[in-house]
C-alpha positions as a Markdown table, in Angstrom:
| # | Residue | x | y | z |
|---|---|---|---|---|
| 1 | Unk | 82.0 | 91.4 | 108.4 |
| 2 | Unk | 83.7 | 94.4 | 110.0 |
| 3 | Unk | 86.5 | 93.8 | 112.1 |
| 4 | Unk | 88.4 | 95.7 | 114.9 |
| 5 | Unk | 92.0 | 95.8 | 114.1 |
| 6 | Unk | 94.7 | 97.6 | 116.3 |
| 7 | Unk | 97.6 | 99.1 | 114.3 |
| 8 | Unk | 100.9 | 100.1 | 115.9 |
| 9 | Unk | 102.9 | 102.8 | 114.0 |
| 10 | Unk | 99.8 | 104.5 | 112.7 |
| 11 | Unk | 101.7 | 107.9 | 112.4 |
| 12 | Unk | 104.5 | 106.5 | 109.7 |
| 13 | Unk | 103.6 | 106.1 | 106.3 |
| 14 | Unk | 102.5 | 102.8 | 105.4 |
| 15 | Unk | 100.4 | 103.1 | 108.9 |
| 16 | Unk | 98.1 | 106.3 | 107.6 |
| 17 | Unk | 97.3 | 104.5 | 104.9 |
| 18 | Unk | 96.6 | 101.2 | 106.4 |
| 19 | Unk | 94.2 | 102.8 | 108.5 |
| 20 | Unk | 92.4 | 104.9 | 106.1 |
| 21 | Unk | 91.9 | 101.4 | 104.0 |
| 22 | Unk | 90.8 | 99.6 | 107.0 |
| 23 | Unk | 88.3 | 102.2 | 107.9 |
| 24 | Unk | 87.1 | 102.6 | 104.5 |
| 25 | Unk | 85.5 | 99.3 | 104.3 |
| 26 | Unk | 84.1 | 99.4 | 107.8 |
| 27 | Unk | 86.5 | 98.2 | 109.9 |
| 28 | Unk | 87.3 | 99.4 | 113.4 |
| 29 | Unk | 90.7 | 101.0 | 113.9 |
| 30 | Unk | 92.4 | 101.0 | 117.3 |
| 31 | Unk | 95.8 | 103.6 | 117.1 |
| 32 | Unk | 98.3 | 102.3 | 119.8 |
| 33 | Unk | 100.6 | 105.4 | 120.2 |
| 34 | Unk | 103.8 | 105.9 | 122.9 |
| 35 | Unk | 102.0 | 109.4 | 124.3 |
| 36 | Unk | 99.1 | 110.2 | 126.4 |
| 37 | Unk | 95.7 | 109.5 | 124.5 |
| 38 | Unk | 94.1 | 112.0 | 122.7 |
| 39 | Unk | 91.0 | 110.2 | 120.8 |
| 40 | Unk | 88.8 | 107.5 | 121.8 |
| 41 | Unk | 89.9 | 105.2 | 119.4 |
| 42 | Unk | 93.8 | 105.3 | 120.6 |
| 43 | Unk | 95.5 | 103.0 | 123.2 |
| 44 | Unk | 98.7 | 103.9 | 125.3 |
| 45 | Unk | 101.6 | 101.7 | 124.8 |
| 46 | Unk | 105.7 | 102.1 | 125.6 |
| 47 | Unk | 107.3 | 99.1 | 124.1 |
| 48 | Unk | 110.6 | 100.4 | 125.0 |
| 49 | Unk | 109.5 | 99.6 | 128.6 |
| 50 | Unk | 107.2 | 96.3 | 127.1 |
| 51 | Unk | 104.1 | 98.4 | 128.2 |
| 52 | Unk | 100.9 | 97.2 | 126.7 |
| 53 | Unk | 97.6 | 96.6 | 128.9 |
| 54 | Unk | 96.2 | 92.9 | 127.4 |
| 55 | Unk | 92.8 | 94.5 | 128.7 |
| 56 | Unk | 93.3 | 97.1 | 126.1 |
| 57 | Unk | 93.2 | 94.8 | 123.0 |
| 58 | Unk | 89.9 | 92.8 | 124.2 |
| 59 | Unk | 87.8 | 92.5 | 121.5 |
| 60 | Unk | 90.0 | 93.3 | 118.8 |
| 61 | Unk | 90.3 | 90.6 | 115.5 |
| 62 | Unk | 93.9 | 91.6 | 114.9 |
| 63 | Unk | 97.2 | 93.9 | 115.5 |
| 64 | Unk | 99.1 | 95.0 | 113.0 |
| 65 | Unk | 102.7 | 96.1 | 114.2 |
| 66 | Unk | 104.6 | 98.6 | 111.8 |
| 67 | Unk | 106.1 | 99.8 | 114.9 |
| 68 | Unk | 110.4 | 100.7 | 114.2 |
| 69 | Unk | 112.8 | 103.9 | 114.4 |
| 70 | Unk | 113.3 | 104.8 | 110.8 |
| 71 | Unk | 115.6 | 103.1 | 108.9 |
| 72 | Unk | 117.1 | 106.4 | 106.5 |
| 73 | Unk | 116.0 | 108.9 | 108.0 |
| 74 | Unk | 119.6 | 109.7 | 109.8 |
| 75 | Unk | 123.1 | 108.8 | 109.0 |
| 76 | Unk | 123.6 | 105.5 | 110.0 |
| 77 | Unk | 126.3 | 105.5 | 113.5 |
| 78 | Unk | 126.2 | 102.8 | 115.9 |
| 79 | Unk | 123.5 | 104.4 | 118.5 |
| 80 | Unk | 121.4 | 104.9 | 115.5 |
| 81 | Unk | 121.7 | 101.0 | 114.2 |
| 82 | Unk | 120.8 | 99.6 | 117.7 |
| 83 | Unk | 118.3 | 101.8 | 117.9 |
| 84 | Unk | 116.6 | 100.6 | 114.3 |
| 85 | Unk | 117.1 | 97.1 | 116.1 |
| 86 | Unk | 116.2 | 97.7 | 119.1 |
| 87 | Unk | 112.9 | 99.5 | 118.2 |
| 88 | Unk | 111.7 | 96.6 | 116.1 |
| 89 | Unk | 112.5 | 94.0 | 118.7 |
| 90 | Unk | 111.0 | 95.6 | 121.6 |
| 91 | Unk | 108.0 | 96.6 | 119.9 |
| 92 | Unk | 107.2 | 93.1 | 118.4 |
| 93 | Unk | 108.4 | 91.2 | 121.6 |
| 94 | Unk | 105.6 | 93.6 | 123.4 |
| 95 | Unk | 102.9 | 93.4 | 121.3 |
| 96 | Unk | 103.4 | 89.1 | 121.0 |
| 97 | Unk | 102.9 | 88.9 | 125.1 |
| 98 | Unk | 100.1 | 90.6 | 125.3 |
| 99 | Unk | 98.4 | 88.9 | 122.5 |
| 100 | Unk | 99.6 | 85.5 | 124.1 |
| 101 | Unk | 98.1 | 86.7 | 127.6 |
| 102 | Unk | 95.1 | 87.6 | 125.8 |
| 103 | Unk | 95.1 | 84.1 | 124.8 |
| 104 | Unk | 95.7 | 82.5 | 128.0 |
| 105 | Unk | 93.1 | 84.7 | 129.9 |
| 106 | Unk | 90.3 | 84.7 | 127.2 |
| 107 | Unk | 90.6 | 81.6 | 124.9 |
| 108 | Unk | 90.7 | 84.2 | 122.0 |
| 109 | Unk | 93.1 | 84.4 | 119.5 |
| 110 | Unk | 94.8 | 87.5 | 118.0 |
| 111 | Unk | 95.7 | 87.5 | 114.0 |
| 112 | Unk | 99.3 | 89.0 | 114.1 |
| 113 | Unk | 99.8 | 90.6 | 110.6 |
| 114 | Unk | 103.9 | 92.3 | 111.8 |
| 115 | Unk | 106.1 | 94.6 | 109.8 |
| 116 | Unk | 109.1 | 93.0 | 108.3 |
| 117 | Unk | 111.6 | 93.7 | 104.8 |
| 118 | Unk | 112.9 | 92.6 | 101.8 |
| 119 | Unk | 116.6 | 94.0 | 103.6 |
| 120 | Unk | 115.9 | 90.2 | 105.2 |
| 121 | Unk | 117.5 | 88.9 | 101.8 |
| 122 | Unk | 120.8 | 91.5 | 101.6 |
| 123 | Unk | 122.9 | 91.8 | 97.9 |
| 124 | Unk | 121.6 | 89.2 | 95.9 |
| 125 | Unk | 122.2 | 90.3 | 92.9 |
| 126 | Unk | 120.0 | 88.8 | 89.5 |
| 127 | Unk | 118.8 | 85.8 | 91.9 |
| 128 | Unk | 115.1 | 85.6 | 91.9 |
| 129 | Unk | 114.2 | 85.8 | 96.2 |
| 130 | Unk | 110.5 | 83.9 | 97.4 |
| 131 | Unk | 109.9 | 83.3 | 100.7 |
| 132 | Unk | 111.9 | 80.6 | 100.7 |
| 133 | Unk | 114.9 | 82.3 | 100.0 |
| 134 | Unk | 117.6 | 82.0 | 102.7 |
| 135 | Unk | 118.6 | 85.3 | 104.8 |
| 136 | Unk | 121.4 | 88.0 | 103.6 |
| 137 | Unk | 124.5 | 88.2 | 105.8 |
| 138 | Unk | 124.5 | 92.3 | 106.3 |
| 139 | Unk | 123.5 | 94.6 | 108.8 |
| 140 | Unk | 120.0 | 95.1 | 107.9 |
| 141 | Unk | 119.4 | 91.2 | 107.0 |
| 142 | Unk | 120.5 | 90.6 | 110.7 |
| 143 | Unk | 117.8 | 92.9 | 111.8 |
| 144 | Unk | 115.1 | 91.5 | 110.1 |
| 145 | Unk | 116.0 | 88.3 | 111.0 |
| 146 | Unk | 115.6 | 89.0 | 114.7 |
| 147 | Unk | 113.0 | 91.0 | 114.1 |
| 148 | Unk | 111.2 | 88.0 | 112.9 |
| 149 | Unk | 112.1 | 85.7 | 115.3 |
| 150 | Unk | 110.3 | 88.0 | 117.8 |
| 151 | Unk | 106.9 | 86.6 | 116.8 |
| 152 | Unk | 108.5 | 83.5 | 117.4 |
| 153 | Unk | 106.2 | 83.0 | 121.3 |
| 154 | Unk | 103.1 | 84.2 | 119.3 |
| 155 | Unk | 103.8 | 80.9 | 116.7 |
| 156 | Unk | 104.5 | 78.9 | 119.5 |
| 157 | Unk | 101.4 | 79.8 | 121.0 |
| 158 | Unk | 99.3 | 78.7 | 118.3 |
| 159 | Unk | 98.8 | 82.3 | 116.5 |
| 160 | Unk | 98.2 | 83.4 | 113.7 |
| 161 | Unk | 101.7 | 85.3 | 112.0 |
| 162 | Unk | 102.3 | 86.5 | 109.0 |
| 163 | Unk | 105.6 | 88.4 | 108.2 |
| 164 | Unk | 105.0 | 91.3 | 105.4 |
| 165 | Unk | 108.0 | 91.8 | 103.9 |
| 166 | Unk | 107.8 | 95.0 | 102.9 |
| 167 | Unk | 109.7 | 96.7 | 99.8 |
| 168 | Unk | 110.7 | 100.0 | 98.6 |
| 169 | Unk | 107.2 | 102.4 | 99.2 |
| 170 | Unk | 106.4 | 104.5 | 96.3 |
| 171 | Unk | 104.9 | 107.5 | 97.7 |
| 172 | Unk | 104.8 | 111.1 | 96.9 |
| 173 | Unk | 105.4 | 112.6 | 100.8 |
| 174 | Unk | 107.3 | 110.3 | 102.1 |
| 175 | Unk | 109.7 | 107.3 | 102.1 |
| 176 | Unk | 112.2 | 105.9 | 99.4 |
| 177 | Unk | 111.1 | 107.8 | 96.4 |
| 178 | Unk | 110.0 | 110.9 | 97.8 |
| 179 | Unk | 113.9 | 112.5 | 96.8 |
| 180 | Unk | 114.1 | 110.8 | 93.8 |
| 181 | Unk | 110.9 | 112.3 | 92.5 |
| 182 | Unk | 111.9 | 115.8 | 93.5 |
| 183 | Unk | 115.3 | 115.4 | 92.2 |
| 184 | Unk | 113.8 | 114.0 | 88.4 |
| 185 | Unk | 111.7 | 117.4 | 88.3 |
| 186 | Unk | 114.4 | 119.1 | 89.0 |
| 187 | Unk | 116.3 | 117.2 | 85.8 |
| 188 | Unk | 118.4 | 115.6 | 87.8 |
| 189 | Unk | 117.1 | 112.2 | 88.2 |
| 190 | Unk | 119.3 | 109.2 | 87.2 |
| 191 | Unk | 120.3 | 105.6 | 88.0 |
| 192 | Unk | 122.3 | 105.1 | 91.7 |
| 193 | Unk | 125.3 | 103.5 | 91.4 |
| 194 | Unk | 125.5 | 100.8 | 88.5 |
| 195 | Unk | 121.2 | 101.3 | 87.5 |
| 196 | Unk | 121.6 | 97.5 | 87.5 |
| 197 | Unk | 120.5 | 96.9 | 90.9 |
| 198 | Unk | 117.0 | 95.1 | 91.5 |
| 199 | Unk | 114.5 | 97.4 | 93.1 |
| 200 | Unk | 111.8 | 95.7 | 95.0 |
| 201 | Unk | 108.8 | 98.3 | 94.8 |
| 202 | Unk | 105.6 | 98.9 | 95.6 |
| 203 | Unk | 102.7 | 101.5 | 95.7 |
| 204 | Unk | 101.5 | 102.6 | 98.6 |
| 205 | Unk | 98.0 | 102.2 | 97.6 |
| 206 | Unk | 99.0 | 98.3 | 97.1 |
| 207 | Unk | 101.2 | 98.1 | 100.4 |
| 208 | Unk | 98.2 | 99.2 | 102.9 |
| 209 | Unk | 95.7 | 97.1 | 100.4 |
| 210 | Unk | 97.9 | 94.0 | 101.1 |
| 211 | Unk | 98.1 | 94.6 | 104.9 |
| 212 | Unk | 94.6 | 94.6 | 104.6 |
| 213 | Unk | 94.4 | 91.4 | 102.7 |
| 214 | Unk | 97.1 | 89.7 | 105.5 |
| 215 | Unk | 94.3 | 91.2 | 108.2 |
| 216 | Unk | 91.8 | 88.8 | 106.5 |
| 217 | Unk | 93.7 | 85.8 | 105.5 |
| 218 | Unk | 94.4 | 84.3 | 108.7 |
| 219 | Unk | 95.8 | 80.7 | 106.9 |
| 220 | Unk | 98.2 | 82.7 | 105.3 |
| 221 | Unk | 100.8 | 82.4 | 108.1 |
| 222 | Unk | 105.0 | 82.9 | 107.9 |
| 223 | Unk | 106.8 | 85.0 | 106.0 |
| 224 | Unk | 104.7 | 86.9 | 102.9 |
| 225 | Unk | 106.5 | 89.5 | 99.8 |
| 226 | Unk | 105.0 | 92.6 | 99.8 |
| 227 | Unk | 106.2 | 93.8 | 96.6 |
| 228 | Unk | 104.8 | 94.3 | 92.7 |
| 229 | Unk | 105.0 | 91.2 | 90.5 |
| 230 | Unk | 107.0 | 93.2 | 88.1 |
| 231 | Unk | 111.0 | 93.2 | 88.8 |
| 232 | Unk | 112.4 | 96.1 | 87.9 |
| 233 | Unk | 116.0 | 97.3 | 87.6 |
| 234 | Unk | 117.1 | 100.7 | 89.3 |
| 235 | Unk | 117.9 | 102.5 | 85.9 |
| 236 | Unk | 114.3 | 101.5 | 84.8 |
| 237 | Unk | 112.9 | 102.8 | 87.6 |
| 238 | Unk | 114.7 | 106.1 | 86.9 |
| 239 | Unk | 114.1 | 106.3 | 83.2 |
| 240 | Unk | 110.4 | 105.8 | 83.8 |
| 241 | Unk | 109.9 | 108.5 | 86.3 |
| 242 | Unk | 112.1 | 110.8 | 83.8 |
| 243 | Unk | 109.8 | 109.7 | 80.7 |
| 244 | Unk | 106.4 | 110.4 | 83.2 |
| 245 | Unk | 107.9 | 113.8 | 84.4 |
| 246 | Unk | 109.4 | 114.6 | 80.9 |
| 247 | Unk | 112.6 | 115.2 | 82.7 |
| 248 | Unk | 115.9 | 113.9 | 81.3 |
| 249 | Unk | 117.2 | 110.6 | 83.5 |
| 250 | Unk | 120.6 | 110.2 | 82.7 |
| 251 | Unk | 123.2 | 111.4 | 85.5 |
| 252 | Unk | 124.4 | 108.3 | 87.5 |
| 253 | Unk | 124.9 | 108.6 | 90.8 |
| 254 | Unk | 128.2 | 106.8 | 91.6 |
| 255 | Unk | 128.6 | 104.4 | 94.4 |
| 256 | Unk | 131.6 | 106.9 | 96.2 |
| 257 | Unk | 129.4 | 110.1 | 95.9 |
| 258 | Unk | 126.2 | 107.8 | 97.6 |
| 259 | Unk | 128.8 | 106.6 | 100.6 |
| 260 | Unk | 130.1 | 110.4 | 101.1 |
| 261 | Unk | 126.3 | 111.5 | 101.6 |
| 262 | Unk | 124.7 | 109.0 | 103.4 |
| 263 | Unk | 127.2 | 106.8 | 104.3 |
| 264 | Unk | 127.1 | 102.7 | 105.5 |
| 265 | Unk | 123.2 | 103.4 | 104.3 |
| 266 | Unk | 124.3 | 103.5 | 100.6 |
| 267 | Unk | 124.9 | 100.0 | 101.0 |
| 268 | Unk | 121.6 | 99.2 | 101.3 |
| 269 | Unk | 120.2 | 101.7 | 98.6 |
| 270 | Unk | 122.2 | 100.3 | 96.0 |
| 271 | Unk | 121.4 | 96.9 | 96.8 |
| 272 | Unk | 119.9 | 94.3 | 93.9 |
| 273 | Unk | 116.9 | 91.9 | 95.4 |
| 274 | Unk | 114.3 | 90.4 | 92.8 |
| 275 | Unk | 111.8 | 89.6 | 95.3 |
| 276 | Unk | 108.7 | 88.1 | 93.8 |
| 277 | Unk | 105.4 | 88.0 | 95.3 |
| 278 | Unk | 105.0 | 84.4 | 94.9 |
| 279 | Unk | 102.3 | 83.7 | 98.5 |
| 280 | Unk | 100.3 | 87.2 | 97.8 |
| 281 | Unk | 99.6 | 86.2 | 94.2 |
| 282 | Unk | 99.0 | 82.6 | 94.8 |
| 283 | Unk | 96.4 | 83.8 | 98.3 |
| 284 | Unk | 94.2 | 85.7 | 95.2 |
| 285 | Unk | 95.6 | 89.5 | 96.2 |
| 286 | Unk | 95.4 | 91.4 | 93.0 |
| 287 | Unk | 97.7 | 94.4 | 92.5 |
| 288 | Unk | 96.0 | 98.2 | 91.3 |
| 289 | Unk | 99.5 | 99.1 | 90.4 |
| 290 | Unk | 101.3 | 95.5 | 89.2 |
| 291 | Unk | 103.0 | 97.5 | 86.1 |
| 292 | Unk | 106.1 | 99.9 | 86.7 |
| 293 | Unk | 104.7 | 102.7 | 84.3 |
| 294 | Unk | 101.5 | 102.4 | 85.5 |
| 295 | Unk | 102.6 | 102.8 | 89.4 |
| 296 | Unk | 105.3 | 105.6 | 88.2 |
| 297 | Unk | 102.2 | 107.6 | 86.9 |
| 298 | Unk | 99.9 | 107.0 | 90.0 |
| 299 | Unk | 103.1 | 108.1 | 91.8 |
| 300 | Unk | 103.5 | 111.4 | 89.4 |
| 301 | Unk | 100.1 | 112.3 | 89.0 |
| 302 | Unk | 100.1 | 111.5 | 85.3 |
């Protein structure tokens, strides 16, 4: 059955695709945007201000909030980190009132499918992470944390939440491995700092696909992976977009020349977190892309 499932964020990366999946299969796809409305199917919202009209989401089987200021897309500077906070918070905090008044004024209840990352776990090193796993004590850990915790009036209300934590987004456009993959065609692709470093992927075929597969699993509540099964270390990552590309993938990029370009954000790239997908697998969610060199090829065009 079709559903009608309101999406903030629908402009970013994972969001396009999201709705392009939902509205593939049928579904009804309500854009909540901060601007005047353009298109029928787009409701006004400012959850700076926490501005969102319950009225507005009548009807509608499910929100999906990917709502947040960018994490890398600027150097990192204190305005810029409260603002990555502050974004997430607001937006979430916003979106959970309204679906509890929709609650309280219409008996119906909202599935809550919100944004959330694997920065929730920090530096762990060779430690495998489920959703079990405790949070990270760094900047972005802190983040997510509270950016979780945000949902906490729509759990308390009896909603249905589920947490995707999101990993690294392999797309060709956009997001984490956009540079690398220009920088491999150029032949200068290589491991980041040691190569050592878990990298938590995902295609982003398989991230809007598991968003979609949150959207219809309403039992599967709390915190949820959104990675691939397969763990893959940062120097395997590299040497698999070299071999795809037929690019040499052997210039390191050390930890000192990562801090000098991006700065306190290097931290985060050169992190290590083997995050397994343990409650997506075991909810039946199967992967187009579960294999590193078969996702490195969809993500090359190979």
């Amino acid at each position: 059955m079709a559903k009608r499932v309101a999406v903030t964020g629908s402009s970013g990366l994972i969001g396009r695709a999201l709705c392009q999946t939902l509205a593939g299969r049928g579904d009804e796809v309500v854009r909540l945007v901060r601007r005047p409305t353009q298109r029928p199917d787009e409701v006004e919202w400012d959850p700076i201000r926490g501005l969102l009209d319950p009225a507005r989401l009548d009807g509608v089987d499910a929100v999906v909030n990917l709502a947040g200021e960018g994490i890398g897309e600027r150097r990192w500077n204190a305005q810029h980190k409260r603002l990555v906070e502050r974004s997430r918070v607001d937006a979430t905090s916003t979106v959970v009132r309204s679906l509890v008044a929709v609650r309280d004024r219409t008996g119906h209840q909202v599935r809550l499918v919100n944004g959330s990352a694997v920065g929730f776990y920090g530096d762990r090193g060779d430690e495998v992470l489920t959703e079990a796993s405790p949070c990270g004590t760094d900047f972005l850990a802190g983040v997510v944390e509270r950016w979780e915790a945000a949902t906490t009036p729509a759990v308390e209300a009896g909603l249905s939440v589920a947490t995707a934590r999101t990993g690294l987004v392999m797309s060709q456009g956009a997001g984490a491995f956009a540079p690398l993959l220009r920088l491999t065609r150029l032949g200068l692709g290589g491991p980041l700092g040691s190569g050592r470093e878990f990298w938590p992927w995902i295609t982003l075929v398989d991230a809007a696909r598991a968003l979609t597969h949150l959207v219809d699993r309403a039992d599967l509540a709390g915190p949820v992976n959104v990675v691939a099964p397969q763990a893959a270390r940062q120097r395997e990552i590299a040497a698999a977009l070299g071999r795809a590309l037929s690019r040499p993938a052997l210039l390191p990029a050390p930890r000192l020349a990562l801090r000098a370009a991006v700065g306190e954000f290097a931290d985060s790239i050169l992190a290590s977190q083997r995050v397994h997908p343990f409650r997506l697998l075991g909810s039946g969610f199967h992967f187009e892309h579960p294999e590193l060199d078969g996702a490195v090829r969809w993500l090359t065009g190979r």
